[in-house]
C-alpha positions in Angstrom: -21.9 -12.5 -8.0 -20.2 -14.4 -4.4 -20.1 -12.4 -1.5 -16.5 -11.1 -1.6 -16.9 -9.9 -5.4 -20.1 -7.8 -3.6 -18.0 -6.9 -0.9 -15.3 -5.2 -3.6 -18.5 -3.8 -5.2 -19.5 -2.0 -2.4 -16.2 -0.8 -1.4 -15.4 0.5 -5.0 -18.9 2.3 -4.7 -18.2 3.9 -1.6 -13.8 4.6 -3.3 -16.2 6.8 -5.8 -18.4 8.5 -3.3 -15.3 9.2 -1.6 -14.0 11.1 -4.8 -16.9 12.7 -5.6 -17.5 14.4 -2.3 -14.1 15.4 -2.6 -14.6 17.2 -6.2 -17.7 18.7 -4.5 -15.5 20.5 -2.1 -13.1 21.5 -5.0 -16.2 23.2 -7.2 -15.3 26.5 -5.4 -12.5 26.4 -6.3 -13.3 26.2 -9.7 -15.3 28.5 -9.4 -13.7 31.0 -7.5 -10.9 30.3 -10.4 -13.4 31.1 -13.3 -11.8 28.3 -15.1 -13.7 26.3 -17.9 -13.4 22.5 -16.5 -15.9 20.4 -17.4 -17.3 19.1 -13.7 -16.0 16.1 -12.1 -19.3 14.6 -11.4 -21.2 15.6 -14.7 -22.4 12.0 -16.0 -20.7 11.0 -19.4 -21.0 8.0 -21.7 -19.6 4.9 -20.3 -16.9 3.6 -22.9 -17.2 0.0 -25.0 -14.3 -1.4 -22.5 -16.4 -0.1 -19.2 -19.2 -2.0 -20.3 -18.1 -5.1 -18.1 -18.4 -2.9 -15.4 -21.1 -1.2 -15.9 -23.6 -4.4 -16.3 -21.8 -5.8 -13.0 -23.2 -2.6 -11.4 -26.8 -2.6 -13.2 -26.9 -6.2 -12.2 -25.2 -5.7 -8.1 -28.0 -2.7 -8.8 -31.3 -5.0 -9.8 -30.3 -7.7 -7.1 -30.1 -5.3 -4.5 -33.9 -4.1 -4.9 -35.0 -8.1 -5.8 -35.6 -7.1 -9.5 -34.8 -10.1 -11.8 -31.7 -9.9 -13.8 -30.0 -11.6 -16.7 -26.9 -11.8 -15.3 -23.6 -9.7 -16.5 -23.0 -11.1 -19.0 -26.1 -11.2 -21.2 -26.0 -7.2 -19.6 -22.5 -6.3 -20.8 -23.3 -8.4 -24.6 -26.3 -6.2 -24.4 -24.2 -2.9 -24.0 -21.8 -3.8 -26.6 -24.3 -4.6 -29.2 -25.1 -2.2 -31.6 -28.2 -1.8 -32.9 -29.5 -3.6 -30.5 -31.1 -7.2 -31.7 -35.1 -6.7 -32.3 -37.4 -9.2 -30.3 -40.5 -10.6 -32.0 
């Protein structure tokens, strides 16, 4: 990952911090409402086409905090591949 594709990272991740303050606010709403919503910021399942995504985060994530890393994409084959392949 270059510097500006970091850069983007960062600024998407702070886009969604953004959003989720923003739902935090609304929860009295909700509440207040009595309305059944699931929460905005309950964690979910990511979906087969997020997996890109996701391994660029798990890998911005690892690099971050010096851990070694594969790379994304030997982390997004390994999120699309079910069962996973057994090491001997």
């Amino acid at each position: 990952m270059d510097d500006h594709q970091r850069v983007a990272l960062k600024s998407r991740l702070a886009d969604v911090h953004a959003s989720f303050e923003q739902a935090e606010q609304s929860t009295v709403l909700r509440h207040t409402c009595r309305m059944e919503q699931p929460s905005v910021d309950t964690p979910r399942v990511a979906t087969v086409p997020e997996a890109t995504t996701v391994a660029r985060l798990l890998d911005a994530f690892n690099r971050d905090y010096d851990t070694p890393t594969p790379g994304t994409a030997v982390l997004a084959t390994r999120l699309t591949t079910w069962p996973p392949p057994r090491h001997r």
